[in-house]
N, C-alpha and C positions, 0 to 999 in steps of 0.2 A: 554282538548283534542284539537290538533292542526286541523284546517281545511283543511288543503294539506298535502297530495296529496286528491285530491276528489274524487270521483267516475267517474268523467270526462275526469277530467286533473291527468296523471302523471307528476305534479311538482313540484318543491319544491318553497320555497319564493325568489322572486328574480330574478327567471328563465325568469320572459318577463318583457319587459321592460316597461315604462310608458305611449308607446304609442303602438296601436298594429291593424295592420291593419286587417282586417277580409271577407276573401272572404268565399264564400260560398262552390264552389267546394275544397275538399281538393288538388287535384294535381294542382290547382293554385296558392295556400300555395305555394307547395312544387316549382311551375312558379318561383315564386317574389323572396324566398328566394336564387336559383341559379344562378337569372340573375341582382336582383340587389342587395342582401346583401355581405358582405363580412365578411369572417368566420364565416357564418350563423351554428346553433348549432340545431340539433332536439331535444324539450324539451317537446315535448309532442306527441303521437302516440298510444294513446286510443282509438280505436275502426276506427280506422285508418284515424283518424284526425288528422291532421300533425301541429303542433306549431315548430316556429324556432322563434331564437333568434341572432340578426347580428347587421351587422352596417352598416349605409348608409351616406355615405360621413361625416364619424368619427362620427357618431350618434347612440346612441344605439336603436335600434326598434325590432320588435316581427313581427311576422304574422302568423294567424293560421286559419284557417276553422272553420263554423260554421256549415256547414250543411244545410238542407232544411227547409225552414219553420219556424215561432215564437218558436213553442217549442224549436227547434231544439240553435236557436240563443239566446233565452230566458235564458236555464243553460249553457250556456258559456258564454254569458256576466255577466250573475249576479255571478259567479266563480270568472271571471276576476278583475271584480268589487270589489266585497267583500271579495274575499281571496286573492287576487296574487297584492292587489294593482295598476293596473291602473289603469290609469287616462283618457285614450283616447281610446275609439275604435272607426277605419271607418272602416266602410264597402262598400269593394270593389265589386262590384256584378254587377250580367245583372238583365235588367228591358227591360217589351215588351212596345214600346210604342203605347199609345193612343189618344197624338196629331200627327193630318196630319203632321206640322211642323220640327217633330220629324222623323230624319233617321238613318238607321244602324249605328253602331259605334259611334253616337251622346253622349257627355256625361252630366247626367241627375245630380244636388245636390238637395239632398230632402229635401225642408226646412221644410216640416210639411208632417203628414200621416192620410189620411182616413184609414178604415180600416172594416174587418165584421167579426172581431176577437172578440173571447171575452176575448181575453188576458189581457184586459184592467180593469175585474171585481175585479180580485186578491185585488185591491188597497186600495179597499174597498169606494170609490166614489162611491154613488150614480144621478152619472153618465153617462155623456160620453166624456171621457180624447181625448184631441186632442197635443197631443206630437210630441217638435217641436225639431231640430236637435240645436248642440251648435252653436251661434253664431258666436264665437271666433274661428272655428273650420272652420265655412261657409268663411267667411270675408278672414281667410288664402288660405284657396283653391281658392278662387275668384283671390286673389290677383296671387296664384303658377298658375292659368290657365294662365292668361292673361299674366305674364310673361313666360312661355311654349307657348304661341300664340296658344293654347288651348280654342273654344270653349264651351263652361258650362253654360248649363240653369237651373237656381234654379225656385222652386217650390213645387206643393204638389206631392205625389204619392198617388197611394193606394196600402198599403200592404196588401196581399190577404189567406187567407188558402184556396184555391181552387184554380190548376192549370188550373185543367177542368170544366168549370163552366158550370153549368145544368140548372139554372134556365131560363125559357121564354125571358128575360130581364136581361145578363150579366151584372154586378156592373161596369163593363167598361163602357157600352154604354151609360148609367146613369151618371157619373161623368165626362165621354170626356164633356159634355158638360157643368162642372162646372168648367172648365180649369182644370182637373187633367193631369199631364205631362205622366205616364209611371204608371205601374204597375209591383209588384214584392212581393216577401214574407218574409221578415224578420224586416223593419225599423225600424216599430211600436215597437215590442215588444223590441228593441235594444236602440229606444227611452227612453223607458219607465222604462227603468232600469236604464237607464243612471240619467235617472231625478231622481226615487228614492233614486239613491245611490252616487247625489250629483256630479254626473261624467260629461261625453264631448263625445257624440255620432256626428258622421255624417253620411248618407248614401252616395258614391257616384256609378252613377247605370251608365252603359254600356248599349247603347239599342242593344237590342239581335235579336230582329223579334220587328213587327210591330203590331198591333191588327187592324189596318189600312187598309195595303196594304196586308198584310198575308207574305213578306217578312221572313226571318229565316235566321242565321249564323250555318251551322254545329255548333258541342258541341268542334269538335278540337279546331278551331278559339275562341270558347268562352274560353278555356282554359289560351290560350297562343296568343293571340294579343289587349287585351284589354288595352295594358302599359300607354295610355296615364292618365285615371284614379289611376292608380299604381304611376305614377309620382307623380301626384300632391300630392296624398296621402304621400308620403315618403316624400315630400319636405316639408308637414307644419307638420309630426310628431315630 
């Protein structure tokens, strides 16, 4: 019995390509495919998650939505991964940041992820997995920033299951001071698949608001001007 179409993805084999960018809002999918693919193709629109399939200066690339949150990024990378054959997801995304250092529009590569997920238990380790992005993956983007005269601070994040955190003593306030860069919810679990399933994960994160200053970009802007992380991403898929 054939694994696609999933329950996820209406696809079939083939449909995305071997590299496939991953933002989290879907009408940001739907951004990248109209303004930088060319004959981009909708090949996925399940539960109204948008996958296209185009080409980017004669290159064939994918970009599709993951949604909110580990789970959420979790059965679509591990789909993409183990039934559809890629090889590469980045993830395009906002992250709030939690160094001073760090300002609006700043863009963040996640080389490793904290986390207070327990997404991490499935793997069957006893005990606690620190999953790191591809480095083949880092090294290119480093290289497409500095050639875009883009700057790009690598480091750790924490990816978080809590947007609105309640405890006495937010997990932000705790790790700013272990040099965490930003905060956001998907990398880990995106990592972590990747590793399993032999693949080439990177996160590259858009600072959105500040944990700092309390700073915030409208959700428009977060949509539709984050390009200069969509560059570099397109340029080392």
């Amino acid at each position: 019995m054939s694994n696609t179409p999933t329950p996820h993805i209406n696809a079939q084999v083939g449909d995305f390509a071997p590299t496939v960018l991953m933002p989290g809002d879907p009408l940001r999918s739907k951004f990248i495919a109209e303004n930088f693919l060319t004959d981009a193709r909708l090949v996925n629109n399940v539960r109204g998650v948008q996958g296209y399939t185009g080409t980017y200066h004669g290159k064939r690339v994918s970009v599709m939505a993951s949604g909110m949150g580990m789970p959420a990024i979790g059965i679509y990378s591990y789909e993409l991964f183990n039934f559809y054959g890629v090889e590469n997801i980045i993830r395009v995304g906002s992250a709030g940041a939690m160094s001073a250092d760090l300002h609006l529009r700043d863009l963040v590569a996640a080389m490793s992820c904290y986390t207070d997920s327990a997404y991490g238990k499935q793997f069957g380790f006893d005990g606690t997995l620190a999953p790191c992005c591809s480095y083949s993956l880092l090294t290119a983007a480093s290289a497409a920033a500095e050639k875009l005269g883009v700057r790009m601070v690598p480091g750790p994040v924490l990816s978080s299951d809590t947007f609105y955190d309640a405890k006495p003593v937010p997990s932000s306030t705790v790790l700013r001071k272990m040099g965490v860069l930003a905060v956001e919810m998907e990398a880990y679990a995106l990592y972590l698949n990747a590793a399993a399933a032999g693949k080439n994960a990177l996160a590259l994160l858009t600072i959105s608001d500040s944990l700092v200053t309390g700073e915030a970009l409208p959700a428009q802007e977060r949509q539709v001007s984050f390009t200069d992380m969509m560059k570099i991403a397109l340029e080392i898929a």
